[in-house]
N, CA, C and O atoms as a Tripos MOL2 file, in Angstrom:
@<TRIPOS>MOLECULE
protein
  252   251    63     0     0
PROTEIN
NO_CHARGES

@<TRIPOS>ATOM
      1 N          54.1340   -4.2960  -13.3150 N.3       1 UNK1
      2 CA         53.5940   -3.1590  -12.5850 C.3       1 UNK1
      3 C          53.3950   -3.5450  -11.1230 C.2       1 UNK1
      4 O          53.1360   -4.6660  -10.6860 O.2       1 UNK1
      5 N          53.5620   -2.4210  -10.4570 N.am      2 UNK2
      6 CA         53.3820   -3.0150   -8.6810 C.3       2 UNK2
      7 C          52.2560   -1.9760   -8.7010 C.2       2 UNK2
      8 O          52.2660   -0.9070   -9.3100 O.2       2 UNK2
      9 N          51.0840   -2.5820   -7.7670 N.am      3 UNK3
     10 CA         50.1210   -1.8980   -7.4200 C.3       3 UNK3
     11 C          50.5660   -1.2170   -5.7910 C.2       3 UNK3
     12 O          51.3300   -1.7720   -5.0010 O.2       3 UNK3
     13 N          49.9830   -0.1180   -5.6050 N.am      4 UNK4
     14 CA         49.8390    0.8490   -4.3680 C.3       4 UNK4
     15 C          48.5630    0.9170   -3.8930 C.2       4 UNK4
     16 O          47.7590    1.0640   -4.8140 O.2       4 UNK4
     17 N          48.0820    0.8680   -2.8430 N.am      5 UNK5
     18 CA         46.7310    1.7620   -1.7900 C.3       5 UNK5
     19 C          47.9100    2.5790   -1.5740 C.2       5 UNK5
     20 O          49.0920    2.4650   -1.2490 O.2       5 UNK5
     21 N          46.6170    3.9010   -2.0680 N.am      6 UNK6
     22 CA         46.8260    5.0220   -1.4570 C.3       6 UNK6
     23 C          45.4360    5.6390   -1.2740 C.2       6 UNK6
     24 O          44.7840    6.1400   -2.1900 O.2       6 UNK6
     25 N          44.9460    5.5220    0.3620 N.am      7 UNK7
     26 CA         44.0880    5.9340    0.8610 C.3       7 UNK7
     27 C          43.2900    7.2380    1.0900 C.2       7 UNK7
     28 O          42.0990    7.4350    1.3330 O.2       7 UNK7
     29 N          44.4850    8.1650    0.9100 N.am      8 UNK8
     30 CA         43.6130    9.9050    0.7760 C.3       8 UNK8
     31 C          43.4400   10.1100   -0.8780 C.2       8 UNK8
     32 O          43.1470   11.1970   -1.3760 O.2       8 UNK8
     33 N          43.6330    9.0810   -1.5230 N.am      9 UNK9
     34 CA         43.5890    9.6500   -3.5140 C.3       9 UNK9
     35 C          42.1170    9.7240   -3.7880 C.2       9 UNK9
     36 O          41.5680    8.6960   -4.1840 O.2       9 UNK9
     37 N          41.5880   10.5450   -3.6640 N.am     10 UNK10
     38 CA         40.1320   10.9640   -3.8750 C.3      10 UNK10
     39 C          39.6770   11.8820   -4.6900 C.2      10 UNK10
     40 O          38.4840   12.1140   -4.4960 O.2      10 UNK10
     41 N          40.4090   12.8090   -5.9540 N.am     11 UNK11
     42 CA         40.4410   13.0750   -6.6310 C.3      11 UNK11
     43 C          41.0820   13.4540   -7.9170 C.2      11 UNK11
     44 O          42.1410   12.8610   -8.1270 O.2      11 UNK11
     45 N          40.6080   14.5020   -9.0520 N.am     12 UNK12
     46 CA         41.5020   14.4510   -9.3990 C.3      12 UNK12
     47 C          42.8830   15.1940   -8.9890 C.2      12 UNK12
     48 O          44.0620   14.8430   -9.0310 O.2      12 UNK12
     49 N          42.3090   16.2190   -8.6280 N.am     13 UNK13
     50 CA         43.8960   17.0500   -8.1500 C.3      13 UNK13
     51 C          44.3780   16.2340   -7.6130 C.2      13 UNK13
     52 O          45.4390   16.0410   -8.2080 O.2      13 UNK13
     53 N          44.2690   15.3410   -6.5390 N.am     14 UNK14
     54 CA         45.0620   14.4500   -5.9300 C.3      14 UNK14
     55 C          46.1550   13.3380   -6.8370 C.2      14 UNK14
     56 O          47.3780   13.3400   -6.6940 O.2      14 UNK14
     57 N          45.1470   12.1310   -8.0720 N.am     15 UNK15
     58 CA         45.5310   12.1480   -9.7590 C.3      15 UNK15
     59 C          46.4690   12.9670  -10.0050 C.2      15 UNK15
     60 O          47.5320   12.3700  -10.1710 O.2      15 UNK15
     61 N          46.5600   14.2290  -10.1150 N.am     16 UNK16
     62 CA         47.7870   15.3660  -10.7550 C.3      16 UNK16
     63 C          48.8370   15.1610  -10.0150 C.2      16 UNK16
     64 O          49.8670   14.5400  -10.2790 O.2      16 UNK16
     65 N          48.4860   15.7810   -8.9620 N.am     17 UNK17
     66 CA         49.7290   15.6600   -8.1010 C.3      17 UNK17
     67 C          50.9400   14.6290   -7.5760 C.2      17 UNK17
     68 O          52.1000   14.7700   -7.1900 O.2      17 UNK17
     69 N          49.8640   13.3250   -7.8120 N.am     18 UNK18
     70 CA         50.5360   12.3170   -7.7220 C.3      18 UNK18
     71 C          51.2700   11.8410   -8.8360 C.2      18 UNK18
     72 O          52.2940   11.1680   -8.7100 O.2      18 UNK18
     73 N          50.7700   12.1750   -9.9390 N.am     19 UNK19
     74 CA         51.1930   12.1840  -11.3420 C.3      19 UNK19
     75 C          52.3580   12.5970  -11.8840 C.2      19 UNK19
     76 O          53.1430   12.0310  -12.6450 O.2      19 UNK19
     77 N          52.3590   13.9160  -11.2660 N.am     20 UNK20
     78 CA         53.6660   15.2950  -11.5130 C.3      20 UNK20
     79 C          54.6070   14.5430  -10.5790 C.2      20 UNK20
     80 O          55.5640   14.1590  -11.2520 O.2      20 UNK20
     81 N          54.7300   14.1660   -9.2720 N.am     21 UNK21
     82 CA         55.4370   13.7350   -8.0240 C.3      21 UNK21
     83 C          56.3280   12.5660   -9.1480 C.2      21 UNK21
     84 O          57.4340   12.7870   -9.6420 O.2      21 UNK21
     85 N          55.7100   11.6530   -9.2980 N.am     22 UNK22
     86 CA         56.0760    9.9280  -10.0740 C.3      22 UNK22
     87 C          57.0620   10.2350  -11.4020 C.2      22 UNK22
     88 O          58.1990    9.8410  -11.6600 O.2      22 UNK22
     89 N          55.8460   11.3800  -12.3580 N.am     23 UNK23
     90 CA         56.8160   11.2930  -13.3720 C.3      23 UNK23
     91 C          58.3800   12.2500  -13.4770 C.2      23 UNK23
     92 O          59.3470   12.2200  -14.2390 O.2      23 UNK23
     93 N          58.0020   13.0480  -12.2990 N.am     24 UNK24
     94 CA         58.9260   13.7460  -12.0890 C.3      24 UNK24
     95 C          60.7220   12.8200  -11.8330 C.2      24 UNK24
     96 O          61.7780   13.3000  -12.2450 O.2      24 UNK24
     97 N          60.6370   11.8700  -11.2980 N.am     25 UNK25
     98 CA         61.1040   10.6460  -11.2190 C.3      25 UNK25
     99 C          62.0450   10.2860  -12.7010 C.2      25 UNK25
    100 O          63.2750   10.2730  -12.6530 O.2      25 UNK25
    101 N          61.4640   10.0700  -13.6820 N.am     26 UNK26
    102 CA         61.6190    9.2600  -14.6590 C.3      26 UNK26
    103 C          60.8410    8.9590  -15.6730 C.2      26 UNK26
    104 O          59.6820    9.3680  -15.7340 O.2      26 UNK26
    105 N          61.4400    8.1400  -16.6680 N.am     27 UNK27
    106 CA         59.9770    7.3480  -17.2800 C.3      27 UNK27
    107 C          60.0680    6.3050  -16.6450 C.2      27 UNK27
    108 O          60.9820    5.5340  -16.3540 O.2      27 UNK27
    109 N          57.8560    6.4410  -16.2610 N.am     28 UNK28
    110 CA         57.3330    5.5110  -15.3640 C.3      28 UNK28
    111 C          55.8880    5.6500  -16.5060 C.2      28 UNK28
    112 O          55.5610    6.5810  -17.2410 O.2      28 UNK28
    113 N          55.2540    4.3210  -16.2680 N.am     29 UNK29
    114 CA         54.0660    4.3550  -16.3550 C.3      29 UNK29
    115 C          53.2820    4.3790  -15.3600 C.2      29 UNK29
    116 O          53.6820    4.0160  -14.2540 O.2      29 UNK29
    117 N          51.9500    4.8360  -15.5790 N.am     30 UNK30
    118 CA         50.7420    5.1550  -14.0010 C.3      30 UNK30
    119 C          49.5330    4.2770  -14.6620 C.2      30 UNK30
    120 O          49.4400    4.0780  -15.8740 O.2      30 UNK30
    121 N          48.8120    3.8860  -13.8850 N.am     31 UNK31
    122 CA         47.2540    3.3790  -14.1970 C.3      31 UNK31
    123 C          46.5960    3.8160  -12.4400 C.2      31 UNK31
    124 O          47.1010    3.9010  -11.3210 O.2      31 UNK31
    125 N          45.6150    3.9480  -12.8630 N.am     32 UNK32
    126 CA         44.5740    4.8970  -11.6370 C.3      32 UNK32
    127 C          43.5700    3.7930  -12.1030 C.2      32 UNK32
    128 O          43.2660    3.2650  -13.1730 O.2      32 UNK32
    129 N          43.0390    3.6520  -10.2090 N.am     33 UNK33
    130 CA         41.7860    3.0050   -9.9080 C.3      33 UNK33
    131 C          41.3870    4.1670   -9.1500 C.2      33 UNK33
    132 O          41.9030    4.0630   -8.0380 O.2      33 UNK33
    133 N          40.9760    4.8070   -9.2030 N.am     34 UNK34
    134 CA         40.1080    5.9670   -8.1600 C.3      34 UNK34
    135 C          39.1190    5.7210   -7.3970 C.2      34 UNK34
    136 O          38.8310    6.3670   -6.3890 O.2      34 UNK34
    137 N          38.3970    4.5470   -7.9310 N.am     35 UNK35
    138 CA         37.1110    4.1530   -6.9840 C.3      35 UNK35
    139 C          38.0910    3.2720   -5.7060 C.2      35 UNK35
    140 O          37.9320    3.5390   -4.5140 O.2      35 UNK35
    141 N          39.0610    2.2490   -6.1690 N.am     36 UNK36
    142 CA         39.8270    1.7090   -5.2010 C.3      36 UNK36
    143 C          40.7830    1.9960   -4.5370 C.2      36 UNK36
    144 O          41.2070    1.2510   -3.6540 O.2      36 UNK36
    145 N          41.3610    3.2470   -4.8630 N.am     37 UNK37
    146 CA         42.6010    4.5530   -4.4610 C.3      37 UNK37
    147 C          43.9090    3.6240   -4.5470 C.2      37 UNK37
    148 O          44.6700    3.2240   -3.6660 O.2      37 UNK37
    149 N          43.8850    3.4210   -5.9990 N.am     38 UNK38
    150 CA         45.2420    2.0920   -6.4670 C.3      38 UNK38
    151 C          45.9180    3.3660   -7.3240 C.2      38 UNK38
    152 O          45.3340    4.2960   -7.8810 O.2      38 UNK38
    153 N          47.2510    3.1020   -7.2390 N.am     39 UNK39
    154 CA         47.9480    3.2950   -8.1540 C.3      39 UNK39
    155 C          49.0120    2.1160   -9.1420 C.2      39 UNK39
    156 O          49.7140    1.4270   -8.4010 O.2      39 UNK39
    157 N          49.1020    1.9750   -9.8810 N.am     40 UNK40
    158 CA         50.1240    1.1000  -10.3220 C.3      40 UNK40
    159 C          50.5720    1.9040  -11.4450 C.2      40 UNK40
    160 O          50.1330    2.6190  -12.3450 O.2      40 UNK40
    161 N          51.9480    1.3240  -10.8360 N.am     41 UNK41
    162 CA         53.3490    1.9960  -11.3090 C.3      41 UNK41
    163 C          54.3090    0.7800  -11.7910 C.2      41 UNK41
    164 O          54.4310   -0.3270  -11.2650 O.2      41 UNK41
    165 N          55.1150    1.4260  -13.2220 N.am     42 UNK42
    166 CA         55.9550    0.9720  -13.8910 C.3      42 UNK42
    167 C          57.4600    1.5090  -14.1160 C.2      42 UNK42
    168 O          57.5660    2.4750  -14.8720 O.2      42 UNK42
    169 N          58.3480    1.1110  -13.6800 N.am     43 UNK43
    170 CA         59.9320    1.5440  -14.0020 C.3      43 UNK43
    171 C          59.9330    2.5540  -12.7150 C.2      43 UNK43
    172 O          60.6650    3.5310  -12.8790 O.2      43 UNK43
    173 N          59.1840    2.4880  -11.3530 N.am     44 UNK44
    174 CA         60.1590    2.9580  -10.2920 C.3      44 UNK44
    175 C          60.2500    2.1190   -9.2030 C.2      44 UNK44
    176 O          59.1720    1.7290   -8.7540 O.2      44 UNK44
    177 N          61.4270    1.6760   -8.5710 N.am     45 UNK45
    178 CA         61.2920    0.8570   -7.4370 C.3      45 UNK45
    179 C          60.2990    1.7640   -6.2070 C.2      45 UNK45
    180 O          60.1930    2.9540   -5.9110 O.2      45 UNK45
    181 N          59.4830    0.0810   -5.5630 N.am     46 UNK46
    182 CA         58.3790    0.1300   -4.8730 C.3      46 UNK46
    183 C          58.9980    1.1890   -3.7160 C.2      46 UNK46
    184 O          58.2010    2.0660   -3.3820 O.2      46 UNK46
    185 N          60.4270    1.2210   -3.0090 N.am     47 UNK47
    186 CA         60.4460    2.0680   -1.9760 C.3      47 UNK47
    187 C          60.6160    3.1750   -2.2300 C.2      47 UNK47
    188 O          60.7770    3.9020   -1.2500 O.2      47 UNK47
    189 N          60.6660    3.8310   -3.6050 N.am     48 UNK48
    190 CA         60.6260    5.4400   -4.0640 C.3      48 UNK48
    191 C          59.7990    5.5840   -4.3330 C.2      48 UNK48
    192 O          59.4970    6.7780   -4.3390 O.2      48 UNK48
    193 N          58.4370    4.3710   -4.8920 N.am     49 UNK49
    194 CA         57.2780    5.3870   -4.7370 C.3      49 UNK49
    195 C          56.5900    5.8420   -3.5310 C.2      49 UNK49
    196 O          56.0320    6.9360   -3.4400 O.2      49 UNK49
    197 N          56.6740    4.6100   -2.2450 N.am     50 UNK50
    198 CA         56.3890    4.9410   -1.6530 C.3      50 UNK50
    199 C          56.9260    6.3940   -0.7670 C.2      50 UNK50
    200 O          56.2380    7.2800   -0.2590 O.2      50 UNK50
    201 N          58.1720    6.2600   -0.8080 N.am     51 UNK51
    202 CA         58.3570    7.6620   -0.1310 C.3      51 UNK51
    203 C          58.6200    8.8020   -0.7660 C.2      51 UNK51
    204 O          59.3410    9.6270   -0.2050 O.2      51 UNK51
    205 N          58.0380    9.0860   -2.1670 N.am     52 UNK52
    206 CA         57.6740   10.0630   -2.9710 C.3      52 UNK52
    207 C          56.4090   10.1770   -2.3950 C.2      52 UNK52
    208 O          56.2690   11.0310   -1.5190 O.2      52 UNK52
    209 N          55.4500    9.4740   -2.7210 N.am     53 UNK53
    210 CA         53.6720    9.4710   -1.9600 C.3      53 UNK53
    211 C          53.8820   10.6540   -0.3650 C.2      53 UNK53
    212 O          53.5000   11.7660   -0.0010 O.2      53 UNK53
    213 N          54.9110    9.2700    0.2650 N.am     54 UNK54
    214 CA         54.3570   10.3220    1.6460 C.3      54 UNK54
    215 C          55.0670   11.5510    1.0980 C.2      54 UNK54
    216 O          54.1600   12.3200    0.7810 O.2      54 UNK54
    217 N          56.3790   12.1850    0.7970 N.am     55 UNK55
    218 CA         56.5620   13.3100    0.7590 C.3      55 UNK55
    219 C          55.8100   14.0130    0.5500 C.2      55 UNK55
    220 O          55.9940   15.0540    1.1800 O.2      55 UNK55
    221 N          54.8010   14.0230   -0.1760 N.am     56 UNK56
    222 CA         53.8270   15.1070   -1.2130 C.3      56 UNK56
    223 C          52.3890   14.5660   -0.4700 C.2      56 UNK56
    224 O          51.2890   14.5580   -1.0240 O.2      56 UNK56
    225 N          52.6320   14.1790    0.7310 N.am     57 UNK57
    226 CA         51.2970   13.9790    1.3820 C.3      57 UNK57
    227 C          50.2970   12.5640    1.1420 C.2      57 UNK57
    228 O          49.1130   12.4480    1.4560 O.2      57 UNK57
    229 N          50.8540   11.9270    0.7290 N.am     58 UNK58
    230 CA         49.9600   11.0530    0.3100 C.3      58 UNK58
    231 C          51.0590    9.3740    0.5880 C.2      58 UNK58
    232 O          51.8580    8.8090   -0.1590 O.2      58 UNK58
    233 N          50.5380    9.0310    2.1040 N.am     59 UNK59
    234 CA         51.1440    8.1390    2.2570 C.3      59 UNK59
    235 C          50.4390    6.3480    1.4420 C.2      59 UNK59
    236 O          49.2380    6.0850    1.3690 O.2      59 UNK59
    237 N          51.2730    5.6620    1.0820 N.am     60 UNK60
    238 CA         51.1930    4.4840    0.9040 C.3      60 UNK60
    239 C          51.1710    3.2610    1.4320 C.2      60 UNK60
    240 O          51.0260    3.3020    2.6540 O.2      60 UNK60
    241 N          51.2500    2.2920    1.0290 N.am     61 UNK61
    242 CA         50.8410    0.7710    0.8670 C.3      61 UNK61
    243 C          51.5890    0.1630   -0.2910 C.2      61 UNK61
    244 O          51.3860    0.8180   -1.3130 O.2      61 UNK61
    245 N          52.2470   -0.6870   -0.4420 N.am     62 UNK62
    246 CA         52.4970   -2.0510   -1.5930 C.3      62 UNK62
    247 C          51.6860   -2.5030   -1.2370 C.2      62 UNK62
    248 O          51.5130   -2.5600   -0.0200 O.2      62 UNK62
    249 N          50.5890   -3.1670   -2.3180 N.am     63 UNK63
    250 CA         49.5430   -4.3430   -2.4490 C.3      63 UNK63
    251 C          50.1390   -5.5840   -2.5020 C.2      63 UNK63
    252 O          49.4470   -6.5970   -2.6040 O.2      63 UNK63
@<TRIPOS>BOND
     1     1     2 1
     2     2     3 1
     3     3     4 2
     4     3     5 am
     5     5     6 1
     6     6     7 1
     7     7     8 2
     8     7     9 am
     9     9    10 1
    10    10    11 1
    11    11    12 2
    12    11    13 am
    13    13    14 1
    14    14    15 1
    15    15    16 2
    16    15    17 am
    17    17    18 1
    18    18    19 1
    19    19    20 2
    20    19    21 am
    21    21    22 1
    22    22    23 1
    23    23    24 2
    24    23    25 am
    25    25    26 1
    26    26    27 1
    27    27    28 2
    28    27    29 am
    29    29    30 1
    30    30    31 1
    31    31    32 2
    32    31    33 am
    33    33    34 1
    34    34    35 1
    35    35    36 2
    36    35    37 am
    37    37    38 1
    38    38    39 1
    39    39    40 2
    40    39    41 am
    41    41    42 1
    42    42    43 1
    43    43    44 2
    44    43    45 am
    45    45    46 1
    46    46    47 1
    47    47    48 2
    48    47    49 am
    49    49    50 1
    50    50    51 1
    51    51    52 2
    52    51    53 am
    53    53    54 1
    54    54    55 1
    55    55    56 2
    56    55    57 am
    57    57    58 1
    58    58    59 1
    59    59    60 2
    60    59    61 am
    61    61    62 1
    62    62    63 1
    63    63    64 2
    64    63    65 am
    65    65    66 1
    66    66    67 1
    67    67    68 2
    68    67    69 am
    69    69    70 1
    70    70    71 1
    71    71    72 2
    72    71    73 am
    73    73    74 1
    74    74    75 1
    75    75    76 2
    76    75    77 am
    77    77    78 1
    78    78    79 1
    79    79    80 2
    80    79    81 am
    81    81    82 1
    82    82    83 1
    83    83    84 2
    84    83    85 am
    85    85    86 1
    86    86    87 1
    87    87    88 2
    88    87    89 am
    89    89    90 1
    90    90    91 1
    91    91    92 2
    92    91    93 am
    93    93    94 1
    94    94    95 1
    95    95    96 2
    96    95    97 am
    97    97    98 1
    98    98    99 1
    99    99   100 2
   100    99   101 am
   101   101   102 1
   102   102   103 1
   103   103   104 2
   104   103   105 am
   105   105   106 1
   106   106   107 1
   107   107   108 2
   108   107   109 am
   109   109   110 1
   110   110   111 1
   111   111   112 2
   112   111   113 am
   113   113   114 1
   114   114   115 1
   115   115   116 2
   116   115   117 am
   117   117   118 1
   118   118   119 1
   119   119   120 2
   120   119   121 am
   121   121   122 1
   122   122   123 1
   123   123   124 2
   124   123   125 am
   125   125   126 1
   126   126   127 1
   127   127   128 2
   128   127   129 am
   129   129   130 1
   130   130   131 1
   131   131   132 2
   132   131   133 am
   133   133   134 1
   134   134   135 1
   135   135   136 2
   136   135   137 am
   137   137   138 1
   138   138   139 1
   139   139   140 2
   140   139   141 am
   141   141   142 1
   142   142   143 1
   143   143   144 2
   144   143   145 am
   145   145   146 1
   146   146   147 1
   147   147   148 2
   148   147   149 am
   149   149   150 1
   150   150   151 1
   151   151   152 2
   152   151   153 am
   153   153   154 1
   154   154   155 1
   155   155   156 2
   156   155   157 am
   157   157   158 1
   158   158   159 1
   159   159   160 2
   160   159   161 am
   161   161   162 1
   162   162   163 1
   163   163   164 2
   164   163   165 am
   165   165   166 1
   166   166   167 1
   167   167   168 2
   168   167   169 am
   169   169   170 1
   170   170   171 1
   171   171   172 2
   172   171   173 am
   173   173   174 1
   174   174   175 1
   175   175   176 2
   176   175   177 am
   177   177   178 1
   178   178   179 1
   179   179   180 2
   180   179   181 am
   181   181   182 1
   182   182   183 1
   183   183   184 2
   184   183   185 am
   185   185   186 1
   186   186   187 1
   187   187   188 2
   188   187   189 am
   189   189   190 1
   190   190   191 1
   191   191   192 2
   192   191   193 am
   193   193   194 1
   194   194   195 1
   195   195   196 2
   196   195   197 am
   197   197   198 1
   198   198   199 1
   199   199   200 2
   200   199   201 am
   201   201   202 1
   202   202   203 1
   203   203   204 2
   204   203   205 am
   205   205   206 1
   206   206   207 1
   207   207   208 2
   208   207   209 am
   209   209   210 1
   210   210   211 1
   211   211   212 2
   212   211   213 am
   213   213   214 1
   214   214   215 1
   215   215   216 2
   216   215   217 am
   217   217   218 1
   218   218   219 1
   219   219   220 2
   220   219   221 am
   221   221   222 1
   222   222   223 1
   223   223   224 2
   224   223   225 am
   225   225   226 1
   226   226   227 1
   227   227   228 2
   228   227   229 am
   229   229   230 1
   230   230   231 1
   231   231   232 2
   232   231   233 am
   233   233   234 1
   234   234   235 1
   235   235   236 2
   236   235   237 am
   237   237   238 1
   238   238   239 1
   239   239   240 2
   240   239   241 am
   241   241   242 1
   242   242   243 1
   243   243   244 2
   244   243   245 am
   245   245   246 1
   246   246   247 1
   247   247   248 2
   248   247   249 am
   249   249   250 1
   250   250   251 1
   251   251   252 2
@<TRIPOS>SUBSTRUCTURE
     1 UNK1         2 RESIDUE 1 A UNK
     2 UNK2         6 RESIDUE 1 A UNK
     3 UNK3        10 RESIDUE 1 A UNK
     4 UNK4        14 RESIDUE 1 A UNK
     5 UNK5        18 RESIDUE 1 A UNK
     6 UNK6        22 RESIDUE 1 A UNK
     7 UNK7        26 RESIDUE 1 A UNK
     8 UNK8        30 RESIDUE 1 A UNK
     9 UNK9        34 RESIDUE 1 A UNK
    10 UNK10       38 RESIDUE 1 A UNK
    11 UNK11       42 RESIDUE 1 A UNK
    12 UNK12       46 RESIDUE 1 A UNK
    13 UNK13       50 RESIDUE 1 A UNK
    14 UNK14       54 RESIDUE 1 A UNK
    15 UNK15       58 RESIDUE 1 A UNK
    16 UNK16       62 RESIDUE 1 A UNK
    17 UNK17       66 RESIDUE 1 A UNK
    18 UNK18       70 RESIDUE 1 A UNK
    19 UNK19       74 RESIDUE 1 A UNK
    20 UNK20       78 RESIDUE 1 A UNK
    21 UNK21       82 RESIDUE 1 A UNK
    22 UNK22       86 RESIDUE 1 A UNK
    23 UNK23       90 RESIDUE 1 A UNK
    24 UNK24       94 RESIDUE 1 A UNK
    25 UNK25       98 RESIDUE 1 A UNK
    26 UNK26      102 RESIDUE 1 A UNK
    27 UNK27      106 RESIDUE 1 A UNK
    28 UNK28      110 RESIDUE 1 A UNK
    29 UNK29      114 RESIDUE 1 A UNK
    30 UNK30      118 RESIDUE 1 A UNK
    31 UNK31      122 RESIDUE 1 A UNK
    32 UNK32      126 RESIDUE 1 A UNK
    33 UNK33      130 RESIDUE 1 A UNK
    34 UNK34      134 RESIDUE 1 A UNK
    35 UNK35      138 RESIDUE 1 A UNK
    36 UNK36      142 RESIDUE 1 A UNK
    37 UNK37      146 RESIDUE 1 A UNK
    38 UNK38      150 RESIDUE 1 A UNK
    39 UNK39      154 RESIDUE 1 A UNK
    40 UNK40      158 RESIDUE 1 A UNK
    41 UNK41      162 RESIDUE 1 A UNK
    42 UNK42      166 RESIDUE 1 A UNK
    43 UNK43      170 RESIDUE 1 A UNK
    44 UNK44      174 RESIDUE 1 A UNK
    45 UNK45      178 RESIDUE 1 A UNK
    46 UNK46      182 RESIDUE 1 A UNK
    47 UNK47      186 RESIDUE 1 A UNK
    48 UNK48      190 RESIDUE 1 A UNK
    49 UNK49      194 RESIDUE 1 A UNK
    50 UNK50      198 RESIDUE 1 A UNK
    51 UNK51      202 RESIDUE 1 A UNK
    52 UNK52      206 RESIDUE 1 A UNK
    53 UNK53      210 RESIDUE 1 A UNK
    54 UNK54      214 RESIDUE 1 A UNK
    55 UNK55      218 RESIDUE 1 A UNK
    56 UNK56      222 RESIDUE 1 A UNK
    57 UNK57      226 RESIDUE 1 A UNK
    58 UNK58      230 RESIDUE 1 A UNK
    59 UNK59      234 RESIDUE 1 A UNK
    60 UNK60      238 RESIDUE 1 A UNK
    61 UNK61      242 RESIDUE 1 A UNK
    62 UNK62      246 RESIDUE 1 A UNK
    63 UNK63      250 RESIDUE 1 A UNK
């Protein structure tokens, strides 16, 4: 799994959206830190998630 900061993820709609965006993708797995605004992701390379994130507003980080 590669972990992400993603700094505006502050709720859940934010959770959904980012959710729908990723799996829309493929099969991927997700794990949510919400208190730490982490995402980690399974089965998509690190530079499509990241520029899935910013597309849908929600820019990134690789940890």
């Amino acid at each position: 799994m590669t972990t992400f900061l993603v700094p505006d993820m502050s709720c859940g709609h934010c959770k959904a959206a980012i959710t729908e965006a990723l799996e829309g993708l493929g099969s991927v797995h997700l794990s949510f830190d919400m208190e730490a605004r982490e995402v980690q992701v399974q089965g998509l390379a690190p530079a499509k998630v990241i520029a899935t994130l910013e597309d849908i507003g929600f820019p990134s980080t690789k940890k």
